[in-house]
ROSE-4610 file (N, C-alpha, C; in Angstrom, 1 decimal, always signed):
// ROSE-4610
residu = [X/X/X/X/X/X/X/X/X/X/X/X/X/X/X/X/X/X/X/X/X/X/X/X/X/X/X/X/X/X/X/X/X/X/X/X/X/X/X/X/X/X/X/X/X/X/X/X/X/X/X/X/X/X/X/X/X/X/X/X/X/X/X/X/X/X/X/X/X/X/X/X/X/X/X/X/X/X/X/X/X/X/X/X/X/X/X/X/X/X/X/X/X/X/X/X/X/X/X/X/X/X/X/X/X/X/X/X/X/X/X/X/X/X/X/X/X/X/X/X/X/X/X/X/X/X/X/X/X/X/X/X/X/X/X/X/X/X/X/X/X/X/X/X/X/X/X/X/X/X/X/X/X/X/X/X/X/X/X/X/X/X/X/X/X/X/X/X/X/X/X/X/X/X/X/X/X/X/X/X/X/X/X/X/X/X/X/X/X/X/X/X/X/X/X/X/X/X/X/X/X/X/X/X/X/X/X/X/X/X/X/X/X/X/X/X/X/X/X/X/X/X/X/X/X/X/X/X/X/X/X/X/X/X/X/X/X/X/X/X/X/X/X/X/X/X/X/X/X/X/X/X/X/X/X/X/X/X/X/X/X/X/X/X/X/X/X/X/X/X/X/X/X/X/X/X/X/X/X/X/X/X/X/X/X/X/X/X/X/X/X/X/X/X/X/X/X/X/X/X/X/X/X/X/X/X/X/X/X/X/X/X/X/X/X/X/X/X/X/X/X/X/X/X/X/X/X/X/X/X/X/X/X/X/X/X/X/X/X/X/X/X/X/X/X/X/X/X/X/X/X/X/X/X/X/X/X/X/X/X/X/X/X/X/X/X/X/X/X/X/X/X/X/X/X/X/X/X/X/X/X/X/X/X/X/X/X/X/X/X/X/X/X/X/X/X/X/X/X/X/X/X/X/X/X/X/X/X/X/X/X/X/X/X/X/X/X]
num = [1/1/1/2/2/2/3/3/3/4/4/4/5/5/5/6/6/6/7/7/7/8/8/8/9/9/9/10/10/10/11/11/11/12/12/12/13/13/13/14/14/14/15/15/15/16/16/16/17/17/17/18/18/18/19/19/19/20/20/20/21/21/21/22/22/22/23/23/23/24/24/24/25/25/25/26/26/26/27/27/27/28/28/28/29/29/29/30/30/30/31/31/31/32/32/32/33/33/33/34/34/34/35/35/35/36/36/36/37/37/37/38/38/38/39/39/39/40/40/40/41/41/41/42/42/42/43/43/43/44/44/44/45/45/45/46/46/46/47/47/47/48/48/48/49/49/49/50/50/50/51/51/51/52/52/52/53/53/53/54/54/54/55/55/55/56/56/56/57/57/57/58/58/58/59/59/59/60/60/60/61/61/61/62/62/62/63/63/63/64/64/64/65/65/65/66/66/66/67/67/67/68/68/68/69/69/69/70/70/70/71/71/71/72/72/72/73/73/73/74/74/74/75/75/75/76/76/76/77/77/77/78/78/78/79/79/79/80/80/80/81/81/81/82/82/82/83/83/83/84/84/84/85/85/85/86/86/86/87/87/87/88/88/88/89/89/89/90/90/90/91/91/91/92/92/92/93/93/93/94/94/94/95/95/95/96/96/96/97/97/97/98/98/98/99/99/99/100/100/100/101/101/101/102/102/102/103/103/103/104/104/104/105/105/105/106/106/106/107/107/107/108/108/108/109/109/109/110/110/110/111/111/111/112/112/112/113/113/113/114/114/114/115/115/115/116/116/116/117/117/117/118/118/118/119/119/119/120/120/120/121/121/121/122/122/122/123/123/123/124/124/124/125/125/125/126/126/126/127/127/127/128/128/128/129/129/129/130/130/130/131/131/131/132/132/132/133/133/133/134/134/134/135/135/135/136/136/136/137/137/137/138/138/138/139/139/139]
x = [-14.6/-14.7/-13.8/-12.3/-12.0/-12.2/-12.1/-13.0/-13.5/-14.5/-15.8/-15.3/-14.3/-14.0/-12.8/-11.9/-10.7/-10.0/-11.3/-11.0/-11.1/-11.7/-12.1/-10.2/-9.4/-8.1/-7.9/-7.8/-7.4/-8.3/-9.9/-11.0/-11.4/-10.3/-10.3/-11.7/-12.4/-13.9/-13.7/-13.3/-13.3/-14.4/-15.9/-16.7/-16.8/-16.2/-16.2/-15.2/-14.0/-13.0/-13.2/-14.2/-14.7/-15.7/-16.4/-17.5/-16.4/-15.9/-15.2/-14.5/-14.0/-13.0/-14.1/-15.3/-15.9/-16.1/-16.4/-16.6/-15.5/-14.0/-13.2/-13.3/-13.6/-13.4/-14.8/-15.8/-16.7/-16.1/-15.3/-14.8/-13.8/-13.5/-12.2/-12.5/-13.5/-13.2/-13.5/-14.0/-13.9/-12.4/-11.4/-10.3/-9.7/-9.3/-9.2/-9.1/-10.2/-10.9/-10.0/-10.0/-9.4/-8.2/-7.4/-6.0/-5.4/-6.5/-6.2/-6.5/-7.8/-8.1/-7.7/-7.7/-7.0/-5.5/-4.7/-3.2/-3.0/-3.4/-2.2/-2.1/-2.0/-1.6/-2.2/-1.6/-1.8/-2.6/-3.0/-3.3/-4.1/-4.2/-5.9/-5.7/-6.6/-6.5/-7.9/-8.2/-9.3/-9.9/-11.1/-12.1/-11.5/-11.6/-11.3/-12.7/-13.3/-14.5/-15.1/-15.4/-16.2/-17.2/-17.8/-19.2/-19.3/-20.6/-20.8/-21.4/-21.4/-21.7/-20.9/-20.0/-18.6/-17.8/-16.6/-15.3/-15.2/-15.9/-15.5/-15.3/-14.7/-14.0/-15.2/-16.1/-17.1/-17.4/-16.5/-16.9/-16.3/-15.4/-15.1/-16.2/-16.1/-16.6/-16.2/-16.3/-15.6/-15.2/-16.5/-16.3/-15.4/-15.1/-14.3/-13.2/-12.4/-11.5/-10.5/-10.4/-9.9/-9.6/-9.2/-9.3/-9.4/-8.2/-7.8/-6.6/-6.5/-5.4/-4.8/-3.3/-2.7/-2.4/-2.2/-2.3/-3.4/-4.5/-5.8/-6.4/-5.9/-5.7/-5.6/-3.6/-3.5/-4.2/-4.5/-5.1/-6.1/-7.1/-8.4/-8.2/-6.9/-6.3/-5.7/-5.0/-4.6/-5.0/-6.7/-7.1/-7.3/-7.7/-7.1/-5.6/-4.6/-3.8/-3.2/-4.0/-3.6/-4.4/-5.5/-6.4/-5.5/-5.0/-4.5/-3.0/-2.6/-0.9/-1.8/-2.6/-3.2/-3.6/-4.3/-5.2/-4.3/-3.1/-2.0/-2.8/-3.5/-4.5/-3.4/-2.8/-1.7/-2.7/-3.7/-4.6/-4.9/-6.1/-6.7/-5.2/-4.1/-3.1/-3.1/-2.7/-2.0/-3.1/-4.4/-5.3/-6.2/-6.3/-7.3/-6.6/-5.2/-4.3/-3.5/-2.9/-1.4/-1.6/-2.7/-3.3/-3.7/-4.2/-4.2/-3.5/-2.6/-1.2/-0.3/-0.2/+0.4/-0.2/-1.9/-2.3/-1.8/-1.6/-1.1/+0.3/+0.6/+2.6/+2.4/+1.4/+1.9/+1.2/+0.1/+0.0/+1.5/+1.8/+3.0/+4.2/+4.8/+4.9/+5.5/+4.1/+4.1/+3.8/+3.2/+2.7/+4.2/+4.8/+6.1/+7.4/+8.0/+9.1/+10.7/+11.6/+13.0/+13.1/+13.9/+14.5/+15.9/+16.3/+17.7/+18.7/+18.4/+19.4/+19.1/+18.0/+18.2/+16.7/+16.1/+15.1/+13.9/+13.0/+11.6/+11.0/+10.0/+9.4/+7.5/+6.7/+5.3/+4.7/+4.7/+3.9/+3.1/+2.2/+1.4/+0.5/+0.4/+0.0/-1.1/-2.7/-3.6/-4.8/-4.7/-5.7/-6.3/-7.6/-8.4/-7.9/-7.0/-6.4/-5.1/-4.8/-3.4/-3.3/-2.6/-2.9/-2.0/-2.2/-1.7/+0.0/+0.5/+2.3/+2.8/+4.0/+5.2/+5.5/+5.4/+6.1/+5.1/+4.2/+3.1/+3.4/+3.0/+3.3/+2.2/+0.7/+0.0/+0.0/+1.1/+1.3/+2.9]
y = [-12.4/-13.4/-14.6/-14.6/-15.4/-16.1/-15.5/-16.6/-17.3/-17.2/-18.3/-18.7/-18.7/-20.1/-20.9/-20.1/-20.7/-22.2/-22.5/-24.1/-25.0/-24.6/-25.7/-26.1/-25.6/-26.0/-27.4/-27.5/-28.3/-28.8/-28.7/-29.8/-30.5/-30.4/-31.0/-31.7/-29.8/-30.3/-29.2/-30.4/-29.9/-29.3/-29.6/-29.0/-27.3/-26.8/-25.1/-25.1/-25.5/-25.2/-24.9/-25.4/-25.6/-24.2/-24.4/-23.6/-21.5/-21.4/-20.8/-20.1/-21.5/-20.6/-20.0/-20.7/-20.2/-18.9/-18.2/-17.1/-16.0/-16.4/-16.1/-15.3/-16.3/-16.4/-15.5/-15.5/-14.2/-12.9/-12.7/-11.5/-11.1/-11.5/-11.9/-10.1/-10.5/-9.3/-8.0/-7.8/-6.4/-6.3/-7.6/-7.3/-6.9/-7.5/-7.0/-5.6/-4.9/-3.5/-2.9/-3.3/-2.1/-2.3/-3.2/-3.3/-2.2/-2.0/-1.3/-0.1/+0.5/+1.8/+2.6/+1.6/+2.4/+2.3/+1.8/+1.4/+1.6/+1.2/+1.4/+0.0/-1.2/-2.2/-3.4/-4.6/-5.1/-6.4/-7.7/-8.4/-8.2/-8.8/-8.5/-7.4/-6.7/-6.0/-6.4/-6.9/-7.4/-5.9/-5.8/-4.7/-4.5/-3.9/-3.4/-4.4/-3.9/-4.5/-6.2/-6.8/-8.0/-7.7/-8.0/-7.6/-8.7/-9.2/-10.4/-11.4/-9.9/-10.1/-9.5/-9.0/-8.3/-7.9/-7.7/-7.7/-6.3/-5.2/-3.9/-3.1/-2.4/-1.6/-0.3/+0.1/+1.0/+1.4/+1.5/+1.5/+3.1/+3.6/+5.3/+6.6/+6.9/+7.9/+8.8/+10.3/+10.6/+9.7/+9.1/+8.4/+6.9/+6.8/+5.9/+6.0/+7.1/+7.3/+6.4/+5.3/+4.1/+3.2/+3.8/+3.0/+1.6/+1.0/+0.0/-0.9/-2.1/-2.8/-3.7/-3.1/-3.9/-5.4/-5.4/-6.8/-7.6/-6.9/-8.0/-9.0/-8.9/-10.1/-11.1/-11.0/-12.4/-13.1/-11.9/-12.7/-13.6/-12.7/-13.6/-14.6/-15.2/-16.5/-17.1/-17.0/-17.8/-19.1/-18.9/-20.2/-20.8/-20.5/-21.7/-22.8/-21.8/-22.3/-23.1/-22.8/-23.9/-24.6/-25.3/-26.2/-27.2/-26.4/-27.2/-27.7/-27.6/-27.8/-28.4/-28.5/-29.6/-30.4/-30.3/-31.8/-32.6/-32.0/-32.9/-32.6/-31.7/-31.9/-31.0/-31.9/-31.1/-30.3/-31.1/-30.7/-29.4/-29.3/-28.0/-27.1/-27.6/-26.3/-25.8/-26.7/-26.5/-25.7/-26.2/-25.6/-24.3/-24.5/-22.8/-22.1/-22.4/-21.7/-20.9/-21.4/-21.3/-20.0/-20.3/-19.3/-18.1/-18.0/-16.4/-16.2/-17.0/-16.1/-15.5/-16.3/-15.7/-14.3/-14.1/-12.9/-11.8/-12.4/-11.2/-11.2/-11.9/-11.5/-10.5/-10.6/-9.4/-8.1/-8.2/-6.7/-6.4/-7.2/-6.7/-6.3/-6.9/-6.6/-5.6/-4.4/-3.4/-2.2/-3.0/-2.1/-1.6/-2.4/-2.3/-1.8/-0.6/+0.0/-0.2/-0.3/+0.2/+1.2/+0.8/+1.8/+2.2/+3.9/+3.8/+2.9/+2.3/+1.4/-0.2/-0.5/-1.4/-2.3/-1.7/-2.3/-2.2/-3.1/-2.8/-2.1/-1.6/-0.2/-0.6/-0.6/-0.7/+0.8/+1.6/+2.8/+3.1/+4.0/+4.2/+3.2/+2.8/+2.0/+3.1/+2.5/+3.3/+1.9/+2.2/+1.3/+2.1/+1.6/+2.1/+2.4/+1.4/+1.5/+2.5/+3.1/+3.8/+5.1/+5.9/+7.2/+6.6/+7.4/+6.8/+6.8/+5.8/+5.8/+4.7/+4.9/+3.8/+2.4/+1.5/+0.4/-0.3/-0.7/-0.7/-1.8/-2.3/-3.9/-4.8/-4.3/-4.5/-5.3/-4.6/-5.1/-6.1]
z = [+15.1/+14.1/+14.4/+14.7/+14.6/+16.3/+17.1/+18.2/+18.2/+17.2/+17.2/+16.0/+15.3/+14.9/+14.6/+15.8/+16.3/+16.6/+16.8/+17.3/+15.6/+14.8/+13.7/+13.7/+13.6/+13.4/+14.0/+16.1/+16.7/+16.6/+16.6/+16.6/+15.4/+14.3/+13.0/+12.8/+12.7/+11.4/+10.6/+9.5/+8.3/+7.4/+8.2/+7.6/+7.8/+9.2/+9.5/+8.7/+8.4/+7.4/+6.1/+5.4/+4.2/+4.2/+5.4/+5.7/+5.4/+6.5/+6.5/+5.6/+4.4/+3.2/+2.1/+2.2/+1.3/+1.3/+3.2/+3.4/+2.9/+3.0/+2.5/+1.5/+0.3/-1.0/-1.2/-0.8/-1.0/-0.7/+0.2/+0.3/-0.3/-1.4/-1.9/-3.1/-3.6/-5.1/-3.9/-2.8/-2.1/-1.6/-0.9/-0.6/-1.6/-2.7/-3.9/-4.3/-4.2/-4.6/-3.2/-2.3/-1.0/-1.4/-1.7/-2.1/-3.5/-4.0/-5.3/-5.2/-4.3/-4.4/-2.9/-2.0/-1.0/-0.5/-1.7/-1.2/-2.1/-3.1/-4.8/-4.7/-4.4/-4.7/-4.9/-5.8/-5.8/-4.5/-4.9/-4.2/-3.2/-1.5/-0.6/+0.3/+0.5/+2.2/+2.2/+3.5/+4.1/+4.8/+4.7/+5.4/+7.0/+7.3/+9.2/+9.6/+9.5/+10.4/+9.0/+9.4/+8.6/+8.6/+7.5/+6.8/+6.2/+6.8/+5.8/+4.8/+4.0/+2.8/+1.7/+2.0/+1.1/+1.8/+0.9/+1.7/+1.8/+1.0/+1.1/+1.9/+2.4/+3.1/+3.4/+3.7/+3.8/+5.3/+6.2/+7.4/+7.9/+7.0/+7.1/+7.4/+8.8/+9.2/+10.2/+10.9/+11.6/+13.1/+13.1/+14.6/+14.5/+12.8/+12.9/+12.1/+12.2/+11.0/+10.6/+10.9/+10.4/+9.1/+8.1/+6.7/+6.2/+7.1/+7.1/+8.3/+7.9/+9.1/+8.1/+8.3/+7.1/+7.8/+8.7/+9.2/+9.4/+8.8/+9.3/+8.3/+7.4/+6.1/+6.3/+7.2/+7.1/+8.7/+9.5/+10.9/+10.7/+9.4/+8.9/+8.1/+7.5/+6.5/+7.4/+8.5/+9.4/+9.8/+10.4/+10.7/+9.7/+8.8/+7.8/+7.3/+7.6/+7.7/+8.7/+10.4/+11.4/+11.0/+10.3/+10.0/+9.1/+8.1/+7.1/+7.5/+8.8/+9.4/+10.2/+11.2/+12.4/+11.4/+10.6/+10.2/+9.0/+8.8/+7.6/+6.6/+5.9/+4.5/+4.0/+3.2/+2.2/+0.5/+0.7/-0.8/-0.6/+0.6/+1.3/+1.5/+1.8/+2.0/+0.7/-0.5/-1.4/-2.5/-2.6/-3.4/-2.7/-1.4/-0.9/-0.4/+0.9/+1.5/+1.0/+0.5/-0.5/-1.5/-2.2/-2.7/-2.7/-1.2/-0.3/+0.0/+0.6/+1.0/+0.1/-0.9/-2.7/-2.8/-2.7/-2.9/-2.0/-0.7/+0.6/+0.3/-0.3/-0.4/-1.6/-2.9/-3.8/-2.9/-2.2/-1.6/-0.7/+0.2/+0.8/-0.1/-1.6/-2.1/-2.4/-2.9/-3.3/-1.9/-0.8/+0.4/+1.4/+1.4/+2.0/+1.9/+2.2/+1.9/+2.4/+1.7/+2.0/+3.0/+4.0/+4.9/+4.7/+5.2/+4.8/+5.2/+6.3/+6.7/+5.8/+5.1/+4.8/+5.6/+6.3/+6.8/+6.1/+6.5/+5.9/+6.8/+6.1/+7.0/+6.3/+7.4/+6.8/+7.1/+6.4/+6.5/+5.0/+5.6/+6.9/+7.4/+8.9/+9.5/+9.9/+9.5/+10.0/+10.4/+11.7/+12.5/+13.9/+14.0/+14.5/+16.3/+17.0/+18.0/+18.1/+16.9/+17.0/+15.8/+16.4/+15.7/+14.4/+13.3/+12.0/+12.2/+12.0/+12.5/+11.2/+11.6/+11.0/+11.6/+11.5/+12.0/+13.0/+13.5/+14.6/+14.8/+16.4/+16.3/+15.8/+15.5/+15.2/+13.6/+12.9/+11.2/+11.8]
């Protein structure tokens, strides 16, 4: 997904940006629903795989035992946000960007733990590249 539409940032067209957030924002009440029923928490977790026509999370089976990637939220809000830092559109930051990321800060949030020493700790990390662990570099 984001390959192919990597460039709208530095090639400032704002029409794939526009194009793009809308897709977003359709997937928005499934990230929602995976944040709440497969985490306990608040705010987005984006689907493992894109589907697109909902954000839901439906892609669990033995050959894919993968629930989720707690980092693939904000990978997929990103280019929006090098769009909105390349092209100076302080509006588009402030009214579409800003806003998602608000929602991915309350899932981190509540997703994210104290460590004894005082660290943060993201467990359980469960992505399709790595057996279910603590701390991945992936999140």
């Amino acid at each position: 997904m984001n390959l192919a539409i990597s460039s709208f940032g530095m090639g400032n067209f704002p029409e794939i940006a526009e194009a793009y957030y809308q897709f977003i924002v359709r997937q928005l009440p499934g990230w929602r629903i995976n944040a709440k029923y497969h985490t306990g928490c608040r705010g987005i977790l984006a689907s493992l795989n894109t589907d697109p026509e909902t954000g839901y999370e439906t892609h669990f089976t033995v050959s894919h035992p993968a629930l989720y990637w707690v980092g693939g939220t904000g990978w997929n809000i990103r280019p929006l946000y090098d769009y909105a830092l390349l092209s100076g559109d302080a509006t588009f930051m402030k009214e579409k960007v800003l806003p998602l990321y608000q929602e991915l800060g309350l899932f981190y949030e509540d997703y994210l733990l104290k460590g004894k020493m005082g660290c943060t700790i993201s467990f359980p990390v469960n992505h399709r590249k790595i057996i279910p662990a603590e701390n991945a570099v992936l999140d």
